[in-house]
C-alpha positions, 0 to 999 in steps of 0.5 A: 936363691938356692936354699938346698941341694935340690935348688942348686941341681935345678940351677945347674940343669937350668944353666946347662940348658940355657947354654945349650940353647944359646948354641942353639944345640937340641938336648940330642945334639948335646948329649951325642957329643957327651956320650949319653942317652937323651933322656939322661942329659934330660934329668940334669936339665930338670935337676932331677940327677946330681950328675958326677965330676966327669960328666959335667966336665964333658957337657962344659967341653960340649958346650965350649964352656968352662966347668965354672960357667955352667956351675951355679954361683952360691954367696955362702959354701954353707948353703950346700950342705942341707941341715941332716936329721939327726942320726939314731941309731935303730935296735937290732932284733936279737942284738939287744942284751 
């Protein structure tokens, strides 16, 4: 169940890699038709990165996939978005009057 941002990157790696594995491609072999470093498809895989628009749309190509079949699927759009701690505003020395 993806309850937060970082439930819903690891989901992502996870299909990524399920994907790839299916391919029977190494993370080696995925990241060279992408462009990219090993150790940078490897975050996404461990949903330790938050990769951009381009980026996922290159690994579903690599993948021979559509973007949508590696993207997880969430019940509500609302569970995206994590609860945010309120904004204070900080004092600034000098600047109080």
């Amino acid at each position: 169940m993806i309850e937060s941002d970082k439930d819903y990157l690891v989901q992502l790696g996870h299909c990524i890699s399920k994907r790839r594995k299916v391919l029977m491609m190494t993370q080696a072999d995925l990241a060279f038709k992408v462009g990219m470093e090993v150790p940078n498809l490897s975050v996404i895989e461990n949903g330790k990165s938050n990769p951009q628009v381009l980026t996922l749309l290159k690994i579903a190509a690599a993948l021979k996939c559509e973007l949508s079949e590696i993207l997880p699927q969430i019940g509500n759009p609302d569970q995206v978005f994590e609860m945010r701690p309120k904004y204070i505003p900080r004092k600034h020395k000098g600047l109080e009057g």
